[in-house]
C-alpha positions in Angstrom: 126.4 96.8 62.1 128.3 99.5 63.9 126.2 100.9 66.9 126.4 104.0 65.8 123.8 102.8 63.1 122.3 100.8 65.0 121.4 103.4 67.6 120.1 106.0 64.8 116.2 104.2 65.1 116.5 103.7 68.7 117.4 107.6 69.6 114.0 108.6 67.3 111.6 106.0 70.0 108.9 107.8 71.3 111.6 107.1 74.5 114.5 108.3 73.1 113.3 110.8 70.1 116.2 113.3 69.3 113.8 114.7 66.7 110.6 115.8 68.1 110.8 116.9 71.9 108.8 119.4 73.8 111.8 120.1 76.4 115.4 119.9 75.7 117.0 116.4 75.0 119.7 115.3 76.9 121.4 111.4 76.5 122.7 109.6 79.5 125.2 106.7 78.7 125.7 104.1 81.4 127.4 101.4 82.2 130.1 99.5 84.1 133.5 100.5 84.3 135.4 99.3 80.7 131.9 98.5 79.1 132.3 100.7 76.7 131.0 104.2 77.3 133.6 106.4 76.1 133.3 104.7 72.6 130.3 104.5 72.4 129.5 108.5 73.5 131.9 109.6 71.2 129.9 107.3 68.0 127.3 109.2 68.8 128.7 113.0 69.3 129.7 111.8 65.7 126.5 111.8 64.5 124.6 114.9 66.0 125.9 118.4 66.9 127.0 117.4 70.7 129.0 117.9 73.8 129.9 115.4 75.9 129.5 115.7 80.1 131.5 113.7 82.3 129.8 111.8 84.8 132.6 109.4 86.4 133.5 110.9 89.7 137.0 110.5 89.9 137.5 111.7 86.2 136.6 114.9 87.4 139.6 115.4 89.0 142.7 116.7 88.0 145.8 114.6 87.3 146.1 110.6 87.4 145.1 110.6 83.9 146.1 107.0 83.4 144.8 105.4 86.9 141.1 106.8 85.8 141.4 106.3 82.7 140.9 109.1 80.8 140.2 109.7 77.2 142.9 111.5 75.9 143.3 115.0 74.0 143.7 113.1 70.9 141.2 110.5 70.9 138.6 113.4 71.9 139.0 114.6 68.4 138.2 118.2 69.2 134.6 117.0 70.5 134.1 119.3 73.9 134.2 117.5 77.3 132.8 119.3 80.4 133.6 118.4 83.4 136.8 116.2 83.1 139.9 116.6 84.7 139.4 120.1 86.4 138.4 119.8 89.9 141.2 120.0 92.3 142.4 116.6 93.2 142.3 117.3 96.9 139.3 118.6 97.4 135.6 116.6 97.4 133.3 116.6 95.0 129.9 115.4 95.8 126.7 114.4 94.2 125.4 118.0 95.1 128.6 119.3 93.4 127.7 117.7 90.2 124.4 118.2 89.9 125.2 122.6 90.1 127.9 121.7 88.0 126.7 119.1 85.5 123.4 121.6 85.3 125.5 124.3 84.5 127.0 122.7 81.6 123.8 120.9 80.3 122.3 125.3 79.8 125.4 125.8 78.2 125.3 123.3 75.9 122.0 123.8 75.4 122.1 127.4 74.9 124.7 126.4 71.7 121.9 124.0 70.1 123.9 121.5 71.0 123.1 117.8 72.2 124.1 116.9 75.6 125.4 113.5 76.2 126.2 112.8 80.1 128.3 109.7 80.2 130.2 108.0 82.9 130.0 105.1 85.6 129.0 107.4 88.7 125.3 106.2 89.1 125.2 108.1 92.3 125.8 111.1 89.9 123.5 110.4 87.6 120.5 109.8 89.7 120.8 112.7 91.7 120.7 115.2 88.4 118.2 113.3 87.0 115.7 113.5 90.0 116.7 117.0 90.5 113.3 118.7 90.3 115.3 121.4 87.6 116.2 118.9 85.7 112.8 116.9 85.6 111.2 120.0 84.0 113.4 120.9 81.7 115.0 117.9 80.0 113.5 114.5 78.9 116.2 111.8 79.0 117.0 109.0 77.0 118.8 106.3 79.0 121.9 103.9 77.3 123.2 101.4 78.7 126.2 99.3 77.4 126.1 96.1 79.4 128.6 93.5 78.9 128.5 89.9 80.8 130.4 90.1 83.7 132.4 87.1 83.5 133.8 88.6 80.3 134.4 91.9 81.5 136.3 91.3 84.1 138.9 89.5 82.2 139.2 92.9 80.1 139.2 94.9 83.3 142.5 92.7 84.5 144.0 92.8 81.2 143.1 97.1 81.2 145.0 96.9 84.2 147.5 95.3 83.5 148.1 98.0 79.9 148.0 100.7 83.0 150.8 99.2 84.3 152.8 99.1 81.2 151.5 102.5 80.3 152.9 104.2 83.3 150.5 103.9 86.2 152.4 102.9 89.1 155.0 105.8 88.2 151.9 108.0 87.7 150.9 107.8 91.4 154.2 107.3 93.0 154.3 111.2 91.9 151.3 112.0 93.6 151.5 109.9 96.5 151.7 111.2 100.1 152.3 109.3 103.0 150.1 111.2 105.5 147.4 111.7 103.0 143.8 110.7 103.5 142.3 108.1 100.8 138.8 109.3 101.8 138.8 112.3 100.2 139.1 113.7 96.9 141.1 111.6 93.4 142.9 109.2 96.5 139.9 107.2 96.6 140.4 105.9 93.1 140.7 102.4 92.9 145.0 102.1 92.5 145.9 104.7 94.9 145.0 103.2 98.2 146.3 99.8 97.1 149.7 100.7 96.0 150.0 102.4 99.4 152.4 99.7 100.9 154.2 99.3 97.9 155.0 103.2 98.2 155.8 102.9 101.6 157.9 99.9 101.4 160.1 101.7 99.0 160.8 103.9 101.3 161.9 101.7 104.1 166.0 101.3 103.0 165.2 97.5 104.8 163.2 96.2 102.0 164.5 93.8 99.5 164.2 93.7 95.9 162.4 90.1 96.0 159.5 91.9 98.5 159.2 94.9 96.7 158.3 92.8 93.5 156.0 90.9 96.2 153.8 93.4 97.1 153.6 95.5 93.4 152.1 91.9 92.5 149.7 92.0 95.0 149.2 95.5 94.6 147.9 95.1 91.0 146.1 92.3 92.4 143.8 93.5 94.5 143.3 96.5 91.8 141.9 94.0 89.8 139.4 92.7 92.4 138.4 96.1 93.8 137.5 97.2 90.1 135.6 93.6 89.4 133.7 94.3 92.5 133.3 98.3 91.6 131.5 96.8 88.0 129.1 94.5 89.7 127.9 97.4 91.8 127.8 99.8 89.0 125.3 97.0 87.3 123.8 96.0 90.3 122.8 99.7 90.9 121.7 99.8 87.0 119.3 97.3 87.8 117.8 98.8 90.8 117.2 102.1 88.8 115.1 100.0 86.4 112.9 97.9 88.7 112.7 99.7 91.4 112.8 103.3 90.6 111.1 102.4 87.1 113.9 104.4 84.9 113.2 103.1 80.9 116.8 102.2 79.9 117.7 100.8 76.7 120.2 98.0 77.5 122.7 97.8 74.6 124.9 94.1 75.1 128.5 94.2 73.8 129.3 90.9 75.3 129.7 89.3 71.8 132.0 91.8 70.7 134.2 91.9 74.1 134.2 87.8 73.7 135.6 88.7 70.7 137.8 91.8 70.5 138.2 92.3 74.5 142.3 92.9 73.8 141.5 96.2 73.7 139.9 98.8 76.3 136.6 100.4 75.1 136.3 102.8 77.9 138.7 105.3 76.3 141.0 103.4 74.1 140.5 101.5 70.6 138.1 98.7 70.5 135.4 98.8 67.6 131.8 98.2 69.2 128.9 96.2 67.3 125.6 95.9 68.8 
């Protein structure tokens, strides 16, 4: 059964009711990075009047479309997305920068009759709008979470990277790379930017060989793929502590069948079909 049928019972629980509701309803989709968010936000802005809120704090940013992944004019569909891809790439943008932000687009929507659904990877994010004392009085939140087993997802994650790759990525931020630029601040502290730094630099250098170059790409793309495997681990990790420690009633959605099964393609932006 597709999720988005699935999901049409669960979003009427007394937890998660999009039909009766005192204060305005807002959905918040989590999950680790390539779990399957994007997909699964834009099943359900299918199926109710919505807009969909970024929540991912490097997709905020401007440019590096492929690096952070995206979702692309066309596989938007028309559906409105707020806060993606317009926050200058050099600047900062904090926790306290989303939640004015994020509540800013959550009236708007609002204000159109229109479902909010706040989706991204940026717990941090998350937990700071939704214990902002505005927010607590004036939304009531159902919680998503698309979990996949770990061990499965990050054999996606390498193989996402690896589509990056093909796709454009290293050209992508050779563009925007800067050899005196900080990679604490702003879109540079993507996973991919930092990493690729040598590479950059090495290329450069009119002493370096063809054979090294080639070298340290490889390990380049390497130690993307570990950084983003440790980057999902904290994500979930930081899921968990919002349950059992902070007491946040999530409903835990587990695609790990369906990535076992279908993981050759990307569900956090691209194609894959997701079945709960």
């Amino acid at each position: 059964m597709m999720c988005k049928m699935a999901l049409a019972p669960l979003l009427q629980t007394p937890t998660c009711s999009l039909i009766k509701f005192r204060k305005a309803k807002v959905v918040v989709v989590m999950g680790a990075t390539g779990a399957g968010k994007s997909r699964l936000t834009m099943d359900l802005a299918a199926q109710y009047p919505a807009e969909i809120i970024n929540s991912d704090k490097m997709k905020v940013y401007e440019g590096l479309d492929i690096l952070t992944n995206k979702i692309t004019k066309e596989e938007r569909d028309g559906m409105p997305h707020h806060l993606l891809g317009v926050v200058d790439p050099e600047t900062d943008f904090t926790a306290e920068n989303f939640v004015l932000e994020a509540s800013l687009a959550l009236k708007s929507v609002v204000g159109r009759k229109k479902l909010p659904i706040i989706s991204g990877g940026s717990n941090s994010f998350i937990e700071a709008l939704v214990e902002d004392r505005e927010f607590r009085s004036s939304y009531e939140t159902c919680f998503l979470w698309v979990d996949v087993e770990l061990s499965v997802l990050y054999q996606v994650l390498a193989d996402r990277i690896d589509r990056k790759v093909v796709n454009g990525m290293v050209d992508e931020v050779r563009e925007f790379y800067n050899p005196k630029a900080d990679y604490s601040k702003g879109i540079r502290r993507a996973i991919g930017v930092q990493e690729l730094d040598s590479y950059f630099r090495a290329i450069d250098s009119s002493y370096t060989d063809e054979k090294t170059l080639d070298m340290l790409l490889d390990s380049a793309i390497h130690e993307m793929k570990i950084n983003t495997c440790k980057l999902a681990r904290r994500q979930v990790e930081k899921i968990h502590q919002l349950i059992n420690v902070k007491g946040w009633q999530i409903n835990r959605l587990d695609a790990t069948k369906v990535y076992k099964k279908n993981h050759s393609e990307d569900a956090d932006g691209n194609k894959i079909s997701i079945e709960f």
